[in-house]
Backbone as numpy.savetxt, mean C-alpha at the origin, in Angstrom:
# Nx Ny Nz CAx CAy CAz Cx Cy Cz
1.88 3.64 20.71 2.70 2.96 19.73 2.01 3.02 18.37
2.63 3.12 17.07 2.10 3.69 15.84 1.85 2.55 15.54
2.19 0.63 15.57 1.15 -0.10 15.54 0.02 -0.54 15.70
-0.33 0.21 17.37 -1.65 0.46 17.62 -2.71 0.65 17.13
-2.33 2.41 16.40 -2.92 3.21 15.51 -3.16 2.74 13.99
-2.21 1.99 13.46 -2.28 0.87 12.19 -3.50 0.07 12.79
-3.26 -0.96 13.65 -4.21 -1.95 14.30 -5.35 -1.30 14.67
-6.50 -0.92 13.99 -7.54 -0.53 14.45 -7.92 -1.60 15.04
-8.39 -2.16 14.74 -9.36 -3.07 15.09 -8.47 -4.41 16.52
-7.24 -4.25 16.79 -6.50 -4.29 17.64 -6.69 -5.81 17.90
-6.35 -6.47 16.47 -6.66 -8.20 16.62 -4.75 -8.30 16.51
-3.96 -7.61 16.69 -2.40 -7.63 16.74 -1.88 -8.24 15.50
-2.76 -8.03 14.10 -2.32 -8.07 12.82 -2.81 -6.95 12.58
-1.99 -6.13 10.99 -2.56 -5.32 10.18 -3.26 -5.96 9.07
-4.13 -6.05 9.38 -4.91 -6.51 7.90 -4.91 -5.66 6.68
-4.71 -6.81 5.54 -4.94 -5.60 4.01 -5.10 -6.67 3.07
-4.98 -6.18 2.23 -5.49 -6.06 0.88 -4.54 -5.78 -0.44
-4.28 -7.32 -0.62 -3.07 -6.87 -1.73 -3.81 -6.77 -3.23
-3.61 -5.78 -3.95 -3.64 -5.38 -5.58 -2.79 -5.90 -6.64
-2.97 -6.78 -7.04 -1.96 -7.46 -8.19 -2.19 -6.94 -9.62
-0.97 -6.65 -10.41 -1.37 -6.77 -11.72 -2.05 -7.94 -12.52
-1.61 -7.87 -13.80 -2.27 -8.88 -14.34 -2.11 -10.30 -13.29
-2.99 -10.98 -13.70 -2.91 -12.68 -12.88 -1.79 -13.21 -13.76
-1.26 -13.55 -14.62 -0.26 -14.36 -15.11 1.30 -13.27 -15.62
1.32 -11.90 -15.55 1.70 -11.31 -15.81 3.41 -11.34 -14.97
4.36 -11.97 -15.54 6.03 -11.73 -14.38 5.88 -10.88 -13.27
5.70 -9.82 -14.19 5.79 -8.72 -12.78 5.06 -8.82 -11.95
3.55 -9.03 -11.57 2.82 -9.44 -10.89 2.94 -10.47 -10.05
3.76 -11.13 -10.64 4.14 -12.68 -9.87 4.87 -12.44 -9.17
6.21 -11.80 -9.57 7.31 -11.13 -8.81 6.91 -10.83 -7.81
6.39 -9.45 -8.21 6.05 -8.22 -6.70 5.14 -9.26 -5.82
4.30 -10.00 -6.14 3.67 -10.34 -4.99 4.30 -11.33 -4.47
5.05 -12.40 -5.24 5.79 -13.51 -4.63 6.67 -12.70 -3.68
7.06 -11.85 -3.83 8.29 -11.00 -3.06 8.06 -10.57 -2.24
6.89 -9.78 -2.02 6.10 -9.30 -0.82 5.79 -10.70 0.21
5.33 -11.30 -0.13 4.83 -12.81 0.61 6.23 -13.01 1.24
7.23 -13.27 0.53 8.21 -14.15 1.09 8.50 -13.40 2.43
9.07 -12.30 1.74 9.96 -10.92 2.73 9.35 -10.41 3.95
7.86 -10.64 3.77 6.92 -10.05 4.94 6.74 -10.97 6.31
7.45 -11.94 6.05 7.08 -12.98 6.65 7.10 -12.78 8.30
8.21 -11.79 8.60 8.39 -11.18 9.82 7.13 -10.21 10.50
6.33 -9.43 9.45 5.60 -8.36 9.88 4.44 -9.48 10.20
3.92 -8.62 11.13 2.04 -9.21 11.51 0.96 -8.35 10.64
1.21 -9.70 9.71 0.00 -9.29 8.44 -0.57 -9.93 8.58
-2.18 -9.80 7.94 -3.40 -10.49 7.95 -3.84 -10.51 6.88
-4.31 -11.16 5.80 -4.38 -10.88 4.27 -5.80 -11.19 4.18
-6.02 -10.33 4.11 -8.14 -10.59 4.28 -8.20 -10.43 2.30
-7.46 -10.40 1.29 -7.84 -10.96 -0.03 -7.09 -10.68 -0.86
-7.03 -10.78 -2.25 -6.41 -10.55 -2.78 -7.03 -9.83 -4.38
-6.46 -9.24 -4.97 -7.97 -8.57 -6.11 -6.53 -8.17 -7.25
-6.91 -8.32 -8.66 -6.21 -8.46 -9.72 -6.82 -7.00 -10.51
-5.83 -6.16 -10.46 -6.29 -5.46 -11.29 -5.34 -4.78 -12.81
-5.16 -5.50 -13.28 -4.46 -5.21 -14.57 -3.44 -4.13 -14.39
-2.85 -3.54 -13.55 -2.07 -2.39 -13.51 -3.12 -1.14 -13.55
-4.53 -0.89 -13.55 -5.48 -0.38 -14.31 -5.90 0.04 -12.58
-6.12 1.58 -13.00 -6.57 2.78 -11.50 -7.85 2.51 -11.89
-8.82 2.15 -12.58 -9.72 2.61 -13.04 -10.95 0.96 -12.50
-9.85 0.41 -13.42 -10.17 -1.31 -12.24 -9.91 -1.73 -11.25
-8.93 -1.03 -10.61 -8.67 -1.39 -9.02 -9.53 -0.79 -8.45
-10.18 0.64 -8.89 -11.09 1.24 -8.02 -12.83 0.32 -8.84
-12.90 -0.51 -9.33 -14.01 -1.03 -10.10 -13.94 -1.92 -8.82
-12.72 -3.16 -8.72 -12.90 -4.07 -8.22 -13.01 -3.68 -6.77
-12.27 -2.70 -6.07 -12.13 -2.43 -4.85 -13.81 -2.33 -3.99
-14.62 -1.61 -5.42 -16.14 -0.90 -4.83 -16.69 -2.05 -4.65
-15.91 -3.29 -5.26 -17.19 -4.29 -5.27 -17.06 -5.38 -4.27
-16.03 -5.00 -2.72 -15.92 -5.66 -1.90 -17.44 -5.31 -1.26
-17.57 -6.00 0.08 -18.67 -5.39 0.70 -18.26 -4.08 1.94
-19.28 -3.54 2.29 -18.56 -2.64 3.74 -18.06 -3.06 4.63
-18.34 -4.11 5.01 -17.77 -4.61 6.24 -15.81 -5.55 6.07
-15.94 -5.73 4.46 -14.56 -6.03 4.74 -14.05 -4.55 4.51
-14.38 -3.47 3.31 -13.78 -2.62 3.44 -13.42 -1.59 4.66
-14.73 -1.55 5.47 -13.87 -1.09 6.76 -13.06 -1.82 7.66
-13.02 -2.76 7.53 -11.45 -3.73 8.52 -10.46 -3.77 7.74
-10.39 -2.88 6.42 -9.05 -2.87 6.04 -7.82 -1.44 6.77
-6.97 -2.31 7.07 -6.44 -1.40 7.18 -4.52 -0.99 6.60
-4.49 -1.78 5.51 -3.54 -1.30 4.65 -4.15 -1.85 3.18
-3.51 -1.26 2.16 -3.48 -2.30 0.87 -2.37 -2.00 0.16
-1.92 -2.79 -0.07 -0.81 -2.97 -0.72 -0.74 -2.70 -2.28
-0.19 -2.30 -3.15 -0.44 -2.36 -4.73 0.65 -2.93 -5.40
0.81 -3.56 -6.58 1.55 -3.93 -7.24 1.79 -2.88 -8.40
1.15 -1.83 -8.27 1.76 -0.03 -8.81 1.00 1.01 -8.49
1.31 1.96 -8.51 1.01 3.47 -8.23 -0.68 3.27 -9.06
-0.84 3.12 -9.84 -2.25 2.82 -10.68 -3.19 2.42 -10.00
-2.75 1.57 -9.27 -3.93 0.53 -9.07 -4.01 1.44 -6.99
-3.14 1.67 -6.66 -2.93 2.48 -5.84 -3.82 3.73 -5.87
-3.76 4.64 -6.45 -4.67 5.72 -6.94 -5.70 5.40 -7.08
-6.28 4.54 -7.85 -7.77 3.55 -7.88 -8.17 3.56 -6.43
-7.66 2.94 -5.48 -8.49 2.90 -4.43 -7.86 3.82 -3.32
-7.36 4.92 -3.67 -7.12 6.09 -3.12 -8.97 6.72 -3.92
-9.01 6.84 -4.72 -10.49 7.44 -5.36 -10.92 6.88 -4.86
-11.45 5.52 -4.70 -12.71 5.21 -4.18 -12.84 5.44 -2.30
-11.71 5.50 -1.67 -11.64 6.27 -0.60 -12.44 7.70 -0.43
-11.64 8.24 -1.51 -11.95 9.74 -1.50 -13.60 10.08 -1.80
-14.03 9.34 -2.78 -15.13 9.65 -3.35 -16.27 9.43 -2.29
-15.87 8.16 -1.66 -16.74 7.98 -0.28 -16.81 8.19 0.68
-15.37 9.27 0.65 -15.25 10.27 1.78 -15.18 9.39 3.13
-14.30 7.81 2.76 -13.56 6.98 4.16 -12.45 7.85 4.14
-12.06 7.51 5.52 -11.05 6.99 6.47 -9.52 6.33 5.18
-8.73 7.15 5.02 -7.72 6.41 4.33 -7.03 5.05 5.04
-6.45 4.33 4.90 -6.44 2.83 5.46 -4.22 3.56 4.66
-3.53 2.40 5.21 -2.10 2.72 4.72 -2.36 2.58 3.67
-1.87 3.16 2.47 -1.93 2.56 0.68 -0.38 2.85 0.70
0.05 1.75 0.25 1.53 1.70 -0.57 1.23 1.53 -2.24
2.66 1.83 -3.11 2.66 1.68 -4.58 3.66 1.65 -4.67
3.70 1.08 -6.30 5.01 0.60 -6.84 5.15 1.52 -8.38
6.35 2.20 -8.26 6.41 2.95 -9.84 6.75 4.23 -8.94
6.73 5.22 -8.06 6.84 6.60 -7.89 6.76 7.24 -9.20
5.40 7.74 -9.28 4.55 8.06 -10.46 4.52 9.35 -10.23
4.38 10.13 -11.24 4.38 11.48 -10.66 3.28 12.28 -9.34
2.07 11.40 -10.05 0.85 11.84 -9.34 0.93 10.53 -7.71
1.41 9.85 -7.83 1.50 9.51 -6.63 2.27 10.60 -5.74
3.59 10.46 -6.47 4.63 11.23 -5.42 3.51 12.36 -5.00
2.87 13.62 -5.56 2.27 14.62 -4.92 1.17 14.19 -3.94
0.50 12.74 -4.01 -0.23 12.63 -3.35 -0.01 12.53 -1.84
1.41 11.73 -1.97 2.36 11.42 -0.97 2.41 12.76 -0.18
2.95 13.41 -1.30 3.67 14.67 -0.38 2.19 15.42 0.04
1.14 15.83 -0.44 -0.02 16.19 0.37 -0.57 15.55 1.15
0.23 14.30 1.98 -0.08 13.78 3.79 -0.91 12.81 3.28
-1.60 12.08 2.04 -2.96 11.54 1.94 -2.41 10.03 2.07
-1.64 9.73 0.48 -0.77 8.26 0.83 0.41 8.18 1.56
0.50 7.03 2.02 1.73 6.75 2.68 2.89 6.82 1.89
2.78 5.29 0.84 4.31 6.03 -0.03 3.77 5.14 -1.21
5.48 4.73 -1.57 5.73 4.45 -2.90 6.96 4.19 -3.12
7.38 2.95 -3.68 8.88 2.65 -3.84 9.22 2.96 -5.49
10.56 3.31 -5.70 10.60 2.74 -7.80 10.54 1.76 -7.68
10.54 1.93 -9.34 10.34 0.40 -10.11 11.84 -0.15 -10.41
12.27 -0.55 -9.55 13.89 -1.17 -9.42 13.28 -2.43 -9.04
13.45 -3.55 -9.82 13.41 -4.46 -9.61 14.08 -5.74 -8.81
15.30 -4.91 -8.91 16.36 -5.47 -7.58 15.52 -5.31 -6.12
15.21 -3.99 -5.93 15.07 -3.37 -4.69 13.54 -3.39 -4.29
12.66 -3.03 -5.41 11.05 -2.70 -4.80 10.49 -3.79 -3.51
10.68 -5.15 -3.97 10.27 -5.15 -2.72 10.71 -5.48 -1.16
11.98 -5.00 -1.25 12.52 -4.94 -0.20 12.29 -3.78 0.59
11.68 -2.76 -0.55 11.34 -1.44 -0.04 10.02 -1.67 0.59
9.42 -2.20 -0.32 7.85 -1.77 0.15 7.65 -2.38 1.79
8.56 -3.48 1.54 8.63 -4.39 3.05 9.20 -3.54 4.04
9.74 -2.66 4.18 10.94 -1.92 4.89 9.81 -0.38 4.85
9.06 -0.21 3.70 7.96 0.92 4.65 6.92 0.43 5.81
6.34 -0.24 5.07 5.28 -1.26 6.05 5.98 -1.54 7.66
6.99 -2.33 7.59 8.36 -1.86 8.72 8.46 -1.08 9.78
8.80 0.54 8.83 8.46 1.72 9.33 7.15 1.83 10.26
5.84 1.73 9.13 4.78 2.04 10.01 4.40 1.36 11.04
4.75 0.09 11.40 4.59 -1.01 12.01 5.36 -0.87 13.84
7.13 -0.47 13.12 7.62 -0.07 14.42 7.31 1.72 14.58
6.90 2.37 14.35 6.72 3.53 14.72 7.98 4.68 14.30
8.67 3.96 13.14 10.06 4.73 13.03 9.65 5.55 12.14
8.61 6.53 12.44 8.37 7.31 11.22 8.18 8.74 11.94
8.45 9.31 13.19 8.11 10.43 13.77 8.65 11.49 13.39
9.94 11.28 12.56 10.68 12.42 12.02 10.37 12.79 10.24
9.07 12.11 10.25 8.66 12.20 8.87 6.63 12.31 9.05
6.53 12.90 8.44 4.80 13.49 8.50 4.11 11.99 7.53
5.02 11.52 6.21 4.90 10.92 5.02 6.19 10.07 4.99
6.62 9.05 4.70 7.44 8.59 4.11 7.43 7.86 2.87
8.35 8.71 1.94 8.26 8.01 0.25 9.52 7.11 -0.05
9.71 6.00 0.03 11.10 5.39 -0.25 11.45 5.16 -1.77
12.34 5.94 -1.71 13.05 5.91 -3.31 14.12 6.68 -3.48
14.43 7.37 -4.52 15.78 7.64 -4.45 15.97 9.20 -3.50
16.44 9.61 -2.73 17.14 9.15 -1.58 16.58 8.17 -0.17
15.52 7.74 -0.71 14.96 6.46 0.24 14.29 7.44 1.05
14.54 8.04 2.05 13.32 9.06 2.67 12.92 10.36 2.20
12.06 10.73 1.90 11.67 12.32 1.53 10.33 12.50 2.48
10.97 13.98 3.24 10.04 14.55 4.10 8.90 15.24 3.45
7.61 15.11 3.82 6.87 16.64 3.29 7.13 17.78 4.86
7.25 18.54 4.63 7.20 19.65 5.77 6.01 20.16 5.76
């Protein structure tokens, strides 16, 4: 079961790591108030929470400065955009871990390719009606295993895009 495989550590939550924009910032408040509410169904585990201005550069600042031991029990993080997403997609990369799920918000250009080269999971737009109903509804996906007819799933406009 592809929750399993999410559930490393097989405590029957996915633990993660949500990325907020600014701390007082609407949108920030939004996306995460929205995520909180909507998720309420999935088995999440929220081992913290880290503010990074919309900023790839500070999400991967703040991300380095967890310790190892929470960063390896993560096993999703959530972003409040593609930016801050990419940030700790680098600091993954650079340390040559284990990618953990990364979601984003914005389908950015350089996300989308990252997407489509198998590395991130996805990325919803910035529709403010919809994002986080999306991001809740990938997490979803990976959670029930409804993703076998997709290598990647990017939700946005047409809601699924395959990489082949």
């Amino acid at each position: 079961e592809q929750r399993n495989r999410v559930d490393k550590n097989k405590n029957g939550k996915i633990d993660y790591v949500l990325i907020e924009g600014e701390e007082d910032h609407y949108d920030a408040i939004r996306r995460t108030k929205g995520f909180l509410e909507n998720s309420n169904d999935l088995p999440l585990n929220t081992l913290g929470t880290l503010s990074a201005s919309w900023n790839r550069q500070l999400a991967y600042k703040k991300f380095s400065q967890l310790d190892n031991n929470a960063i390896s029990s993560i096993e999703a993080v959530i972003c409040n955009n593609d930016d801050m997403a990419l940030g700790v997609y680098d600091y993954y990369k650079e340390k040559n871990l284990a990618l953990p799920i990364i979601l984003g918000i914005n389908n950015s250009q350089e996300m989308n390719e990252t997407i489509m080269s198998g590395e991130i999971y996805g990325s919803v737009d910035n529709n403010m009606d919809n994002q986080v109903l999306r991001i809740v509804k990938c997490m979803e996906s990976v959670l029930n295993g409804n993703t076998k007819k997709y290598k990647k799933v990017w939700y946005s406009t047409p809601y699924a895009v395959t990489r082949e």
